[in-house]
C-alpha positions in Angstrom: 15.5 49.6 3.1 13.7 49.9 -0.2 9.8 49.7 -0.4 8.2 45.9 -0.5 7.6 44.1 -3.7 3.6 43.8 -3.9 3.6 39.9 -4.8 6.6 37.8 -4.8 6.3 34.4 -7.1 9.1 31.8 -6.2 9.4 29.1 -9.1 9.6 30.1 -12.9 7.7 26.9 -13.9 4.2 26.6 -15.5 2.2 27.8 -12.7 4.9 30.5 -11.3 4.7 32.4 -15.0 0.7 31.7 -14.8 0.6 33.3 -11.2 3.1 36.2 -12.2 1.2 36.9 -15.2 -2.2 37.1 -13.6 -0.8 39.5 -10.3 1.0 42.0 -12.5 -2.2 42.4 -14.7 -4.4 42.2 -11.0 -1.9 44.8 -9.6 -2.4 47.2 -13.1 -5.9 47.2 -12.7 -5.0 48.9 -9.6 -2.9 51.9 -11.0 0.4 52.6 -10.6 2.2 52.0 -6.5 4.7 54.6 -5.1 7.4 51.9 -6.6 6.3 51.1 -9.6 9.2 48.8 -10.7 8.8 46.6 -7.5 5.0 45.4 -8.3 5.4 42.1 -8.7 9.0 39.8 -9.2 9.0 36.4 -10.0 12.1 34.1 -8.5 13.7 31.3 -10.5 16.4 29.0 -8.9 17.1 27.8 -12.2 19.2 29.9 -14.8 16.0 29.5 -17.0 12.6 29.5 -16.3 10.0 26.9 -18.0 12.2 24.1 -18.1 9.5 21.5 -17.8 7.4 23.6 -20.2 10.5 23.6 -23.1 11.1 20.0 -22.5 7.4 18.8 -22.7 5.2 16.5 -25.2 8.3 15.9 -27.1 9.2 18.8 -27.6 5.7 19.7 -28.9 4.1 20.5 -25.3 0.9 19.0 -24.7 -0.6 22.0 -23.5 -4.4 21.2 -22.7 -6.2 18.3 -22.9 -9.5 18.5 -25.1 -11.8 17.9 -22.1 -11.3 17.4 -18.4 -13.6 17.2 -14.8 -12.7 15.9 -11.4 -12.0 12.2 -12.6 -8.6 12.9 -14.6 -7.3 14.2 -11.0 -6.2 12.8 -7.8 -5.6 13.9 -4.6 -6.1 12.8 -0.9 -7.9 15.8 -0.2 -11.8 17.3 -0.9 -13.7 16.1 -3.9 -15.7 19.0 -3.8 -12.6 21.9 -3.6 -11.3 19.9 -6.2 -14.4 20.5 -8.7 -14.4 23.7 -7.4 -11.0 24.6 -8.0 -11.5 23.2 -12.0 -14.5 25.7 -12.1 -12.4 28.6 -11.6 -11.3 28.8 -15.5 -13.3 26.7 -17.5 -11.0 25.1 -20.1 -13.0 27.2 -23.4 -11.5 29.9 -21.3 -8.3 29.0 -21.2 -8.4 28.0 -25.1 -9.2 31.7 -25.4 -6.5 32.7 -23.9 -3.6 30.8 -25.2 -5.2 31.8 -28.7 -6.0 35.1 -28.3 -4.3 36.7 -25.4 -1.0 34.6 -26.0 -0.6 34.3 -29.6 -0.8 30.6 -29.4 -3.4 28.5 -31.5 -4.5 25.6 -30.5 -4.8 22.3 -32.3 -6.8 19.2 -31.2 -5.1 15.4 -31.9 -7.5 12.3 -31.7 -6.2 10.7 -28.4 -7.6 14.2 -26.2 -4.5 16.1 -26.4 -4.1 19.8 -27.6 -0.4 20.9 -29.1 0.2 24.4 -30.3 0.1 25.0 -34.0 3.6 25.8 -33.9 4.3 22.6 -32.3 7.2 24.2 -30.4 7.3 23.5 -26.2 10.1 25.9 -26.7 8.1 28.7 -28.3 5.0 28.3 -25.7 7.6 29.2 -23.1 9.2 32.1 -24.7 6.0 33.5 -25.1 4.5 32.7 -21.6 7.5 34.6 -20.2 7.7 37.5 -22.8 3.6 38.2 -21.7 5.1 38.1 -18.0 7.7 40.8 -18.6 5.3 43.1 -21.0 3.1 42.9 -17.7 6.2 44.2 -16.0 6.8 41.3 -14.1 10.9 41.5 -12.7 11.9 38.1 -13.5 15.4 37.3 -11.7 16.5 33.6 -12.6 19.4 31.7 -10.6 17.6 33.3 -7.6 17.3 30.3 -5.4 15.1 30.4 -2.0 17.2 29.4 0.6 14.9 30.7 3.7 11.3 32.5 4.1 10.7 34.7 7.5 7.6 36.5 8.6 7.7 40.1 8.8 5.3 42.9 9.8 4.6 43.7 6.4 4.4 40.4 5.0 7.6 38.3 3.8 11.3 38.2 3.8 12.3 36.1 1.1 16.5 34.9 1.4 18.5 33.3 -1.5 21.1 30.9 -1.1 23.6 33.8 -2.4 22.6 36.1 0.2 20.1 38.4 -1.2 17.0 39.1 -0.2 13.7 40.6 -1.2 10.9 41.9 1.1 7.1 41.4 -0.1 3.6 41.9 1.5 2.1 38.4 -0.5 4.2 35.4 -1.3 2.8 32.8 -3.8 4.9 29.4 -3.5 5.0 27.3 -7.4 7.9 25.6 -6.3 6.4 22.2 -8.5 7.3 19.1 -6.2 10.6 17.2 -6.9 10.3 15.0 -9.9 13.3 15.1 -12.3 15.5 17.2 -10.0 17.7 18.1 -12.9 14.8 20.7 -14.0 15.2 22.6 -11.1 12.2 20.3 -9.1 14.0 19.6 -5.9 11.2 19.7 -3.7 12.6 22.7 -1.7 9.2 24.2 -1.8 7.4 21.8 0.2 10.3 22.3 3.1 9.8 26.0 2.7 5.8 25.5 3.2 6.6 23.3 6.0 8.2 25.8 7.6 5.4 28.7 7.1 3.4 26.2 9.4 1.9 23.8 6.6 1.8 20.1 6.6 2.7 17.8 3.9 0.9 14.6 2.1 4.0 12.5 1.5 5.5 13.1 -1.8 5.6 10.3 -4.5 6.7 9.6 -8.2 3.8 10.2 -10.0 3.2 9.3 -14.0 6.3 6.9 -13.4 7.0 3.8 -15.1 7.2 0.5 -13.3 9.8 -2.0 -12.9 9.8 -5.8 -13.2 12.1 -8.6 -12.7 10.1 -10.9 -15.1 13.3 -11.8 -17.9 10.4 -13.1 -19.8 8.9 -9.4 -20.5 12.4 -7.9 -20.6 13.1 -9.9 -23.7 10.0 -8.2 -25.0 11.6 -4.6 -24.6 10.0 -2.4 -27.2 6.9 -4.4 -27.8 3.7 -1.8 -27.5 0.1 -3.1 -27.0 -3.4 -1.7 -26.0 -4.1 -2.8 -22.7 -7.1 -2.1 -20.3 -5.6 -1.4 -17.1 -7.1 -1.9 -13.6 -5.8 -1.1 -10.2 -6.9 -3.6 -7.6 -7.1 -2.2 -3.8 -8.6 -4.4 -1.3 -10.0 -7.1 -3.9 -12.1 -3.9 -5.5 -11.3 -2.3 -9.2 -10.1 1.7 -8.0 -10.0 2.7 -11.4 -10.1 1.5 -14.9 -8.9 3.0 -18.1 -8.2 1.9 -21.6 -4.6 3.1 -23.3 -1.2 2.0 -24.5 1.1 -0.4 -22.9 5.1 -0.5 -23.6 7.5 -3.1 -22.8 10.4 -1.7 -21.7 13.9 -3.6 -20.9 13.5 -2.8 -17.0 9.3 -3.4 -16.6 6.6 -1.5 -18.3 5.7 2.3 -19.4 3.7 4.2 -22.0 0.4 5.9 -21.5 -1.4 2.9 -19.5 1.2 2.4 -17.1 2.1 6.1 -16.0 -1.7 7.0 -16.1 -1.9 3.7 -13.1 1.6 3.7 -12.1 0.3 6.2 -8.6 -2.1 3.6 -7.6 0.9 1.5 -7.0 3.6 4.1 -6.0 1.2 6.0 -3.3 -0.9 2.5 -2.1 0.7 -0.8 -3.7 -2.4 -1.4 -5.4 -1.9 -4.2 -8.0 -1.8 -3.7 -11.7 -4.0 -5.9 -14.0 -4.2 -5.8 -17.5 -6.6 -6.9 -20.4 -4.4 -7.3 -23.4 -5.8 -6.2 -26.8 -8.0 -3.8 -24.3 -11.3 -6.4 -24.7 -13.5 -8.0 -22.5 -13.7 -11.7 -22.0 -16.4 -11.9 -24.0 -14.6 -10.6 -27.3 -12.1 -13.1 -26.5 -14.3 -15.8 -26.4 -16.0 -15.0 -29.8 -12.9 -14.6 -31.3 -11.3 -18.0 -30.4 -14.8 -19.2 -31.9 -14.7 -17.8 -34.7 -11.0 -19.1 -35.3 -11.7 -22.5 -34.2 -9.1 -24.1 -37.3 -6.1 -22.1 -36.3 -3.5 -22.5 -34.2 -3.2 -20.6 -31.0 -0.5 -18.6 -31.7 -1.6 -17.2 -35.2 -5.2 -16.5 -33.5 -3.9 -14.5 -30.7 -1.3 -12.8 -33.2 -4.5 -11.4 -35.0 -4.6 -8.8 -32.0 -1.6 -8.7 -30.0 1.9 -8.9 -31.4 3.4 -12.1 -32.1 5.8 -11.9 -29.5 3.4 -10.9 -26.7 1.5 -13.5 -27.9 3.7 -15.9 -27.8 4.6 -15.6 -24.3 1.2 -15.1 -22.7 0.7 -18.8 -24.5 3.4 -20.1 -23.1 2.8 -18.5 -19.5 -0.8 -20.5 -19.6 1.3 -23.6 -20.4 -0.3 -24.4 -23.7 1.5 -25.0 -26.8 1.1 -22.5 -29.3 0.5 -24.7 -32.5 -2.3 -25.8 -31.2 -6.1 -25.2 -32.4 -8.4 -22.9 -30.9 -11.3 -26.0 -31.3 -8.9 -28.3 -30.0 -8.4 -26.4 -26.0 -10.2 -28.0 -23.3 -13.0 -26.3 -20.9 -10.1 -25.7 -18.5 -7.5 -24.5 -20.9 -9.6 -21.8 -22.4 -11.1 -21.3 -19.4 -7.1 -20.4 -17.9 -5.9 -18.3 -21.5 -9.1 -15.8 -21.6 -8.3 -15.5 -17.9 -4.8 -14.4 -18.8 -5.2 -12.2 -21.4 -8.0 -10.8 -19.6 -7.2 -10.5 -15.9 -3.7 -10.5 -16.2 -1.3 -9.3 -13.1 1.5 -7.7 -14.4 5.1 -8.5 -12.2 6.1 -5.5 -10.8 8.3 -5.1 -8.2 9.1 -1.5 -8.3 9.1 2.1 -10.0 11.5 4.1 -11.6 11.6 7.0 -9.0 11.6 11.0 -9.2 14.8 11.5 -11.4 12.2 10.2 -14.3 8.5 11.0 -12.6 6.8 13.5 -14.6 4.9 14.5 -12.0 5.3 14.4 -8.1 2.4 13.7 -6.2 1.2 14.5 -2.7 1.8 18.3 -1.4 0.2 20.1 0.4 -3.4 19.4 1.5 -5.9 21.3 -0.2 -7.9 21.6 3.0 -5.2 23.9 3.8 -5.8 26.5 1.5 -8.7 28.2 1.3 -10.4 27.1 -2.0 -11.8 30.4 -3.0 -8.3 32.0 -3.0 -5.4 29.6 -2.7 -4.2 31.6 0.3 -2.8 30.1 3.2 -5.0 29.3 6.3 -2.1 28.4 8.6 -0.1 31.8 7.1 -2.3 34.5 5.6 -0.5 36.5 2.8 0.5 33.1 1.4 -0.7 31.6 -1.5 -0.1 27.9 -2.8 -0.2 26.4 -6.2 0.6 24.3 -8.8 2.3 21.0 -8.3 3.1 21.9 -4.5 -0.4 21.0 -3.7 -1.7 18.0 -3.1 -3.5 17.2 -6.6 -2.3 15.3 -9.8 -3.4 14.9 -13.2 -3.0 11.7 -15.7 -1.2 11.6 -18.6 -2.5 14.4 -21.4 -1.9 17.8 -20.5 -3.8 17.4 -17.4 -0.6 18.6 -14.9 -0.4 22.1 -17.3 -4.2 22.3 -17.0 -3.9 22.3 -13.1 -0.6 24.9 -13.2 -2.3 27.3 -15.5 -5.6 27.2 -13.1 -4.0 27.4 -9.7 -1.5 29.7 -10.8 -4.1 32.1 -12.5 -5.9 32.0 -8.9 -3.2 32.3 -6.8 -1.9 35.1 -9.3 -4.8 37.2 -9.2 -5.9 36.3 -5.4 -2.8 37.8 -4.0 -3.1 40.3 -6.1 -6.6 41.6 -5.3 -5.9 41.0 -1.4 
């Protein structure tokens, strides 16, 4: 039988190239092995890899955000590993190297996102891969993992065709198992599962939300900024300010995926401000526009429509004046438009999640590493752990630094 592969990567996504990349250049450092063309192989199930990655931002692919700490993450593990993990390549760093080491320059929009110059998702994957092979990486797509073993020497690593590779480390980037079409099945976690892990129950993450409401269906396409709040147990969880879209079947855009886990992983309800102020800017506002009816003072900061409806849904009537509402009735609208519970029944599920999350625990790697504790020579990362991101580039920022990790971990070990 011929000689072991080094490091084996399964999953061609964002943190499976990261993680190739960063063994092959580990192993180099190293000097050359008896088998020289077996270093390190990278294993996509899909016929390409970077599916996600050529399909991202719009095509533009939102590659970093232009800051980030432990806040823009959530998982059900450590706080601590988390910041810890986030220390590992500071995000100058990793601006650096998308510039410099990847050909890619960076460009910074005003809502926290960074895009490539080239504003091509397409182009940031053909280059991501190219680096991979250059570093002599054996990339072998519609290679899909059908079974794992132990061996003496490390792994056995079985396709669903019947081949099969033999490796001393294994790094799992499966990615979880939202939009399936991509390739995201969630085969990894069963494949983890089986190597003795455990599993944080997966859910559609950065999903949007359904509703029954015909009232906010006949709004479909109506976009407004909205402070959102998720409501566990009568306390606020979390509380951000973005956009909020109208859809025909409930509600998306950036406010609603960013909150749409709190509901998905723990029911939470979703509350909105609409216009994104505080009571207190509403108040001064119907003050100030004592003379005019209702409808035309609430269209001066939400769209007519919207406004419309949230009039109607106090039971006012929307000719008339702001002067003219009672204790009670203003006291009921600036409770609406501030504290406002959107009606939603459901989500949309993985075939549109853009992330998954849940995973595997992070108390179950070891955080200096990524390798396994329950199977040494394994190394986890990427969207199979149990850690996600909101909306802005915040899922590639947590592929490229587990994968570098894991990459250069089971390299050096």
């Amino acid at each position: 039988m011929s000689e072991p592969a080094k490091v084996v990567v399964v999953g061609g996504g964002a943190a499976g190239l990261m993680a190739a990349l960063w063994a092959a250049r580990g192993l180099s450092r190293q000097g050359p092995g008896s088998n020289p063309q077996a270093q390190a192989v990278l294993l996509e199930g899909g016929s390409r890899c970077g599916v996600k990655i050529a399909a991202s931002g719009g095509g533009r692919c939102n590659i970093l955000p232009t800051d980030a700490d432990h806040t823009d993450f959530h998982t059900a593990g450590s706080l601590n590993v988390l910041k810890r993990l986030l220390r590992t390549w500071r995000l100058q760093d990793l601006n650096s190297f998308f510039e410099h080491d990847l050909g890619l320059p960076l460009k910074e929009c005003d809502d926290g996102k960074q895009f490539p110059e080239c504003e091509s998702a397409s182009q940031v994957r053909d280059q991501i891969q190219d680096s991979v092979e250059k570093e002599g990486v054996e990339v072998r797509q519609g290679w899909k993992v059908s079974l794992i073993e132990k061996t003496e020497s490390g792994f056995r690593v079985h396709s669903e065709d019947g081949n099969q590779i033999d490796c001393i480390k294994l790094i799992l980037a499966c990615g979880g198992q939202s939009v399936p079409a991509s390739g995201s099945d969630g085969s990894g976690y069963r494949l983890a599962k089986k190597l003795g892990h455990s599993l944080v129950a997966p859910y559609p993450a950065l999903v949007p939300l359904t509703s029954k409401d015909k009232d906010f269906a006949d709004l479909s396409g109506v976009a407004v900024e909205v402070t959102w709040r998720a409501i566990l147990n009568k306390r606020v969880q979390e509380e951000r300010t973005r956009d909020l879209l109208i859809t025909h079947h409930g509600f998306s855009g950036p406010a609603i995926l960013d909150a749409s886990h709190w509901f998905t992983r723990d029911n939470a309800t979703i509350q909105v401000s609409w216009g994104g102020g505080p009571a207190e800017e509403w108040e001064a506002h119907l003050n100030a526009k004592s003379r005019r009816e209702l409808h035309k003072a609430l269209s001066d900061i939400l769209p007519k429509r919207l406004a419309n409806l949230l009039i109607e849904k106090v039971g006012l009537r929307a000719e008339m004046r702001c002067g003219n509402l009672s204790r009670g009735q203003r006291i009921r609208l600036v409770n609406t438009l501030c504290h406002f519970q959107l009606p939603i029944n459901g989500h949309a599920g993985f075939g549109v999640a853009e992330v998954t999350g849940g995973g595997i625990p992070l108390g179950e790697v070891n955080p200096s590493t990524l390798e396994s504790r329950a199977s040494p020579g394994l190394f986890l990362c990427g969207e199979m752990l149990d850690c996600t991101g909101r909306m802005g580039g915040f899922n590639f920022l947590w592929a490229w630094i587990t994968g570098r990790l894991a990459g250069e971990s089971a390299a050096k070990s």
